[in-house]
N, C-alpha and C positions, 0 to 999 in steps of 0.2 A: 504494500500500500504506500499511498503517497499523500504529503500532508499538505492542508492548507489552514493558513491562520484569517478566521472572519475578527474585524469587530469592527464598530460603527460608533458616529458621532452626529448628537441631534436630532436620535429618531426617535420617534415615539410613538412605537409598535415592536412586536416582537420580528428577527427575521427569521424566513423562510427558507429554504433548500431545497430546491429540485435539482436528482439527475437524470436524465436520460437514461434510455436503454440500455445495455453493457456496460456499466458504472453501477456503483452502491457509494454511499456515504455512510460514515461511523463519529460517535462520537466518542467511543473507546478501542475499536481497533477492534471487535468483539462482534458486537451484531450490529449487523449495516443494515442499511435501508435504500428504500429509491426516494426518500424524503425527511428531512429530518426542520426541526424548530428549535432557534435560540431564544430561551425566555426574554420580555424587555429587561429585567433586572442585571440581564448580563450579557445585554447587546454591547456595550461599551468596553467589554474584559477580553484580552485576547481569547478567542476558543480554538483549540485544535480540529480539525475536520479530517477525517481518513477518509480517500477516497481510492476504490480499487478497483480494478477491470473486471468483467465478468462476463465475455462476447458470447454471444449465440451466434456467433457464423466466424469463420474462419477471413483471414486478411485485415484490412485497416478498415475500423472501425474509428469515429469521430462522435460525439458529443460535447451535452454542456451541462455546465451546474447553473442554474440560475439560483441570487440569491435577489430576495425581496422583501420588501418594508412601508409601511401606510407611510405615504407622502413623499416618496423616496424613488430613486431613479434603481432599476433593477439594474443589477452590476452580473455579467453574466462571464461565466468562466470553458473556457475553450478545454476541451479533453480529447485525447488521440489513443490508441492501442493499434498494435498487432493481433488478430486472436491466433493463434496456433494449438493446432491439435496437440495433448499429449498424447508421447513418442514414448515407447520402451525398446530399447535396445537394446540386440544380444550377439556378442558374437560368440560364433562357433570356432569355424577353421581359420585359424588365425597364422597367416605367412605360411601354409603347409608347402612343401616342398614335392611336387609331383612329379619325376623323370623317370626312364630308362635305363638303368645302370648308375653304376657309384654309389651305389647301397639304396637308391631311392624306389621308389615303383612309383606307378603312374595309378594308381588308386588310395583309399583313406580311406575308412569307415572308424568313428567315434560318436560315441553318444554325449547328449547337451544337453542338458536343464535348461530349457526354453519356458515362453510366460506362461502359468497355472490357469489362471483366469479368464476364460472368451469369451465370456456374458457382455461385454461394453468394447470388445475389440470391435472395430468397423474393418479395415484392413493391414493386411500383410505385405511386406514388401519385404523382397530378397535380393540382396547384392552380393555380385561374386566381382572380387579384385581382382587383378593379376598382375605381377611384376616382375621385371627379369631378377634373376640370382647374379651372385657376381658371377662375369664370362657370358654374360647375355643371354637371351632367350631361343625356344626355337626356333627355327628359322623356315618350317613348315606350319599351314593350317590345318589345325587336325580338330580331329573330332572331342567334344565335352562336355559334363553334364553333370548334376545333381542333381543325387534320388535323396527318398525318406520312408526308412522300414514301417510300413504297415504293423502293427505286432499282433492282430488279432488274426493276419493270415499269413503271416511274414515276407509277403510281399515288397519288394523296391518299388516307389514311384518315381517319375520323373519328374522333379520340379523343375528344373529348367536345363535347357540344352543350346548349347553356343558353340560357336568355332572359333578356336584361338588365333589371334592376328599372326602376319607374316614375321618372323625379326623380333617382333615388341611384344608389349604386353599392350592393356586399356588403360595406362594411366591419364591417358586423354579426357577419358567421360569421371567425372568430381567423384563417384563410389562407384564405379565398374558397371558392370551389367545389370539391369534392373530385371529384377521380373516378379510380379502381381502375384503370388500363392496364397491369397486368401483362399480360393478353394480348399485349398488342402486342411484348414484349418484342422478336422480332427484327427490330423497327424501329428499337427505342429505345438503340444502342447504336453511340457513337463518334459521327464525323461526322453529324449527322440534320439534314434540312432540315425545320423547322414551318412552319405557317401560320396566322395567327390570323386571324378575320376575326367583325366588328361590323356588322352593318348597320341602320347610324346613319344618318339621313339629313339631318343638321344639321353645324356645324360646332363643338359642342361634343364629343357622343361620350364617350370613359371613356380612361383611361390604364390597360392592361391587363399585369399582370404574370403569369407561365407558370414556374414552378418544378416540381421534378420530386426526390422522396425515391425511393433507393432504399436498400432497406431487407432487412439481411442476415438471411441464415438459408436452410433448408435449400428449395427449392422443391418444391410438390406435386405439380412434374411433371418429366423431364429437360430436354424441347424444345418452346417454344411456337411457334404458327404461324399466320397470318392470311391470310384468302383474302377477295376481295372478292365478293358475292353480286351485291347491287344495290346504286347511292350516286344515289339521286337528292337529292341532300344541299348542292350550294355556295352556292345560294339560298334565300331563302322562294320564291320563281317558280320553283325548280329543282325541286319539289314533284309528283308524280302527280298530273296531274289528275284533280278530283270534280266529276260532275255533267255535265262534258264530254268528247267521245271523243279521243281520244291513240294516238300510234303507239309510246310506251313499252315497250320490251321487258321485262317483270318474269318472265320465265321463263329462269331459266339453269341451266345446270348446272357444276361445278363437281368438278374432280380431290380425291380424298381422297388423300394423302400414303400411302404403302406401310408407313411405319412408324406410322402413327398409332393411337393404344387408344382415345382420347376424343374425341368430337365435339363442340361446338355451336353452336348459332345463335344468333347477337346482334341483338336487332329494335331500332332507334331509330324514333321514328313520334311525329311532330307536327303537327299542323293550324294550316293558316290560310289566313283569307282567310272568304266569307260564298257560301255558296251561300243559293238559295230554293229552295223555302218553309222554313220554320222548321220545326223537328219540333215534337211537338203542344205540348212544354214553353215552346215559346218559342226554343229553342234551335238558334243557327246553326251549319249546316259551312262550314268545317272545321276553324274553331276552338270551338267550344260545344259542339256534339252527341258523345254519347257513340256510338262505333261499335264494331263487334268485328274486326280485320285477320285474314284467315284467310291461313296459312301452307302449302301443300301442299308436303310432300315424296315425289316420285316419284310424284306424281298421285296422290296419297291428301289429303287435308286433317287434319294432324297437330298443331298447336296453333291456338292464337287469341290475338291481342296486342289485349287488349280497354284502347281509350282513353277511360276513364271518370274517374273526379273523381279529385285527389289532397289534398284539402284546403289550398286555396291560402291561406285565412285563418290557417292553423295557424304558414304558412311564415315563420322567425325573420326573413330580410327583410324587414321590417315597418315599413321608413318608409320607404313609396313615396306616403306622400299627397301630390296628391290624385286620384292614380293608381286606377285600377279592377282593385285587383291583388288584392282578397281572392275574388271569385268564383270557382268552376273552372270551368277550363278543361277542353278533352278531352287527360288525356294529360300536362297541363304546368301549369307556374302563370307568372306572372314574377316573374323576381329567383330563379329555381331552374333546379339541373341536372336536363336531359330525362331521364327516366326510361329505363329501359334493362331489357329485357326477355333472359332467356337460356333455351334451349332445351337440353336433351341427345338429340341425335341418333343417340348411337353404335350403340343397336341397330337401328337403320333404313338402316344405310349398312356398307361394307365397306371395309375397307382399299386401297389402292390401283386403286377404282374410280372413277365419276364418279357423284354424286349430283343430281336435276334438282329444282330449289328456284324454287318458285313462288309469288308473292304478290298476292292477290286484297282486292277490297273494294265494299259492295253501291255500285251505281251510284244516282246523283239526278240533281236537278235543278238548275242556277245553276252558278256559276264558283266553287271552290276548290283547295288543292292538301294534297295530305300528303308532307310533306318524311320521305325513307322511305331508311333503310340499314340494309341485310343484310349479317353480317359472318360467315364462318365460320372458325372456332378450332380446329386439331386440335391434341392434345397426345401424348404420350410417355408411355408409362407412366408410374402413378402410384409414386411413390417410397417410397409406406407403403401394405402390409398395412391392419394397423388402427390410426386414429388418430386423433382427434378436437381439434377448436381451439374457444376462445370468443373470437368475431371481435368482438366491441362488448357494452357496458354501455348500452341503451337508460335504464335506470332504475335507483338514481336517478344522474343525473347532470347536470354544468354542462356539457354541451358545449351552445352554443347552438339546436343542429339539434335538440335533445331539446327545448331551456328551455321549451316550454308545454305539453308532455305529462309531461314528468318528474315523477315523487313520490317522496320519501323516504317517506312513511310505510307505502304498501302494497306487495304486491306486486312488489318488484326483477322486471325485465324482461332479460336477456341471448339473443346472439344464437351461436348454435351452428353449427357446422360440419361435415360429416364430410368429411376430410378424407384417409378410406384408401379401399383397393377393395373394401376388405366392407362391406358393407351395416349400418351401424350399431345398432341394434334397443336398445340401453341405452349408461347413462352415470352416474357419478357426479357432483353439482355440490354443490361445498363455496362456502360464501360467508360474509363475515366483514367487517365495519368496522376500522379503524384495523388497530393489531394484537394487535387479541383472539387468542387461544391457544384457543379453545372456538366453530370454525366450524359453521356451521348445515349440513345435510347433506340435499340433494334426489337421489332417483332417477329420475332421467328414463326411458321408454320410450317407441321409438314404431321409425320404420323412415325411416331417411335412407339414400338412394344417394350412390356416391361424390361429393363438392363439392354437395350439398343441404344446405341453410340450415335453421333453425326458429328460432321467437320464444321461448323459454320463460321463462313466469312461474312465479317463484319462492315457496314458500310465507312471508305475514308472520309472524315469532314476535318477540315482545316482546324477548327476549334477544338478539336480533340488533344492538339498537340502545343496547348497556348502554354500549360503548364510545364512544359519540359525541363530542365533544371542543366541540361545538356553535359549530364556526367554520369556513372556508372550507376549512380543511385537511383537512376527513375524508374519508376514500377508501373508496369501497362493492369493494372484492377478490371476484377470484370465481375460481375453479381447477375443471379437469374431470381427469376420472379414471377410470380401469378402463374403457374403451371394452368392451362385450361382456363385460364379467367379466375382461377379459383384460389386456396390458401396453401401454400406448400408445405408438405408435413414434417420436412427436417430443413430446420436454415445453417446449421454446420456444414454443410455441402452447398451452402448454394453463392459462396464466394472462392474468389482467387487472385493473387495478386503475381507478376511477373517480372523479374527487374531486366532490364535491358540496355543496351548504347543503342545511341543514335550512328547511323550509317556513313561510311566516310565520303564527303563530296567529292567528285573529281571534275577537272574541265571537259571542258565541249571533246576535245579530242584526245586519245592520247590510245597508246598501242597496247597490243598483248603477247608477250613471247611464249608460243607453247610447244612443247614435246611431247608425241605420241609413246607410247610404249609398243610393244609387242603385238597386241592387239586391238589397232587402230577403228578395225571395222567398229568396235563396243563404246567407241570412247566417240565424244562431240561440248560442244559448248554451248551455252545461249546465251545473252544477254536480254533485260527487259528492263525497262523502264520501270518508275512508280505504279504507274496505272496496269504494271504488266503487259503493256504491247512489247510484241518482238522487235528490238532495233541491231539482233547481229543474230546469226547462226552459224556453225562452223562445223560439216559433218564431212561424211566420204570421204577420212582422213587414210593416208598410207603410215605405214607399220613403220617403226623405230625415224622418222623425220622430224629433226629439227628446224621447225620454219622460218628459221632465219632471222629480219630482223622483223619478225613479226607483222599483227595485224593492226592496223589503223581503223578506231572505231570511232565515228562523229556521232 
């Protein structure tokens, strides 16, 4: 808490205290109020005033105290906060050493006293670091992942699965690898046995760290739950084979919980390894070629987990030379977490039945594999009606996952959520720099089912950016509101704040010196303006060319 001294001269009433919403006042530090009264007797005596933050939404929060008095001019008192979620933090593997020879292996399994309590956990969030040892890191992408032992069927899950960068580690991205395991939650709690595993086949390898936030607030669901479909997942050789026939079982079925309202399916799917012939691009399986994974549930064929490009040159990992890490892949890049596909099955399946989940893919020719897990999720009812969250500030912002897409000048980018069991259809989005008092105001419509995502861009107005401060400190704010015209049932999710630089200007003209690599066909540039019009393209590049003394862009 924080103190403020009232007293007064000449009045003749008692004063008043009001504070606004996320504030309390105290007049002992003890029990606060959203109102408090200085008798007249002792308007004149200095009085202590505690005042302490108490936000219902996450990001910067502002208020006031007003204090007032018969015949007296209200003196009114300015108040600011952060709200932030509490965080619990825990790490596990902490600098583990995973190589190939010199006493090391390329696996770890140890158990962790993780958080006891998931009654008020909202979400999970898992980071894996990686850094070179001294004598540097490898020098190959290889395959990687963390599981977590089931102990009621002693099962490994796969919480998340990444490919190691060329040469380096992630120290690029501020905690390494992100990846969202609140699903998992009724694994992740007390005694948990992980496993990490690299496969490195040298004896330098990465020293990998495994920390885990969890992060309070209300959940969107009462009870999470994980069943396993298929894991052909501990190796890159532990892979479905492509091209050649296998006695792989990929048809199972699968109990749905009695109490369960939500379903869905979690596809992880990466390639590797080189069948023949090439597809006509040039492009090998089952690392190269782009294919489509079809999905059947109950003998029908119900999605597609299509493993086509993700932009791997974009990827902020980016000092992997002289690695061949900017081309894509199908599916993956290296030095990135594996992309992670989700399904909602609920209306396809019933409560306390058994669901039969089947996964196909067209057959070739030559030896590869796709390392393939199917995971299914049932939850609990959802705990909000109607509610809506903004899960991320795509733009503009410094998170480094953003740094070569992001722009302050156009178009702000955020990422939405519906987060109850109606079906979204509208939304209010307020957005605002520093702390301007006069936010910009979009009305979104469209139609999100419950826990469906959208990218929405936001409209540029010049006034948006009056407040800039024009240094590292400015924070792009954004707030959602009125889900359906109506009252949103959690406001801790319905703010977010992003800090960011402004863009460097450059003049009207000036050049660009670029070098292809190895595989020019994959690589190109473009330039766009504010408004995103195209004002340069530079494609149908030849292999290893240095283009001298560059291009000239007006």
């Amino acid at each position: 808490a924080v103190t403020l001294v009232v007293n007064g001269d000449n009045l003749v009433s008692d004063i008043n205290l009001n504070v606004s919403e996320g504030f309390e006042i105290s007049f002992d530090n003890s029990v606060y109020e959203s109102a408090l009264q200085i008798p007249f007797g002792n308007v004149s005596d200095d009085t202590i005033i505690y005042v302490r933050f108490t936000p219902i939404s996450n990001g910067n929060v502002s208020g006031t105290i007003i204090l007032s008095s018969i015949d007296a001019d209200d003196v009114e008192v300015s108040l600011s906060g952060i709200g932030l979620a509490l965080v619990h933090n825990y790490v596990a593997f902490d600098s583990e050493r995973l190589a190939f020879g010199g006493g090391y292996s390329q696996s770890s399994t140890q158990t962790f006293n993780l958080h006891d309590d998931l009654t008020n956990i909202e979400t999970i969030k898992m980071f894996v670091t990686l850094r070179c040892p001294t004598g540097g890191c490898d020098e190959w992408d290889v395959y990687a992942n963390v599981k977590v032992r089931d102990d009621a069927s002693g099962e490994l899950y796969e919480l998340g699965r990444y490919i190691t960068p060329y040469w380096n580690d992630n120290s690029q991205l501020d905690r390494g690898f992100e990846f969202d395991v609140t699903d998992f939650k009724s694994l992740l709690s007390g005694s948990t046995e992980l496993r990490i595993r690299t496969e490195c086949w040298n004896d330098r390898g990465y020293e990998v760290t495994v920390d885990f936030d969890y992060i309070e607030g209300t959940p969107d669901f009462p009870y999470y739950a994980v069943s396993r479909v298929i894991a052909f997942d501990d190796w890159s050789s532990s892979g479905v084979p492509y091209g050649i026939s296998h006695t792989l079982d990929l048809d199972k079925s699968v109990a749905i919980p009695s109490n369960s309202e939500s379903t869905h399916l979690r596809t992880i799917i990466s390639g590797w390894g080189h069948a023949t012939p090439n597809d006509s691009d040039g492009r090998g399986c089952a690392e190269w070629c782009y294919r489509t994974h079809d999905v059947m549930i109950n003998g029908s064929s119900m999605f597609q987990h299509n493993l086509g490009p993700l932009g791997c040159a974009s990827n902020p990992v980016s000092n992997q030379a002289p690695g061949n890490w900017q081309p894509d892949r199908a599916g993956w890049c290296p030095g990135m977490a594996t992309d992670v596909q989700e399904y909602d099955i609920t209306s396809m399946v019933t409560a306390g039945s058994t669901v039969n989940i089947d996964y196909g893919i067209t057959t070739a020719s030559g030896t590869s594999r796709y390392i393939v897990n199917h995971q299914l999720v049932t939850y609990g009812d959802a705990n909000f009606s109607l509610d809506a969250a903004v899960v991320d500030i795509l733009s503009p912002s410094s998170k480094i996952e953003y740094d070569r897409t992001s722009s302050v000048c156009e178009k702000p980018q955020v990422l939405i959520r519906n987060t109850g069991k109606t079906t979204l259809t509208s939304l209010v989005i307020e957005y605002w720099v520093n702390n301007s008092t006069t936010p910009q105001t979009f009305n979104w419509s469209g139609s999100l089912e419950f826990m469906e995502e959208e990218v929405v861009s936001l409209p540029r107005r010049d006034a948006l950016w009056d407040d800039l401060s024009g240094t590292s400190e400015d924070v792009f704010n954004v707030e959602v509101k009125s889900p359906n015209n109506g009252t949103d049932g959690y406001g801790l999710n319905n703010t977010l704040g992003s800090s960011f630089e402004i863009p460097d200007v450059f003049p009207n003209s000036f050049f660009i010196w670029f070098k292809t690599n190895s595989a020019a066909s994959d690589n190109s540039y473009t330039i766009e303006d504010q408004y995103g019009n195209e004002i340069f393209k530079l494609s149908g590049l030849t292999n290893n060319t240095n283009l001298g003394s560059g291009k000239e862009v007006h």
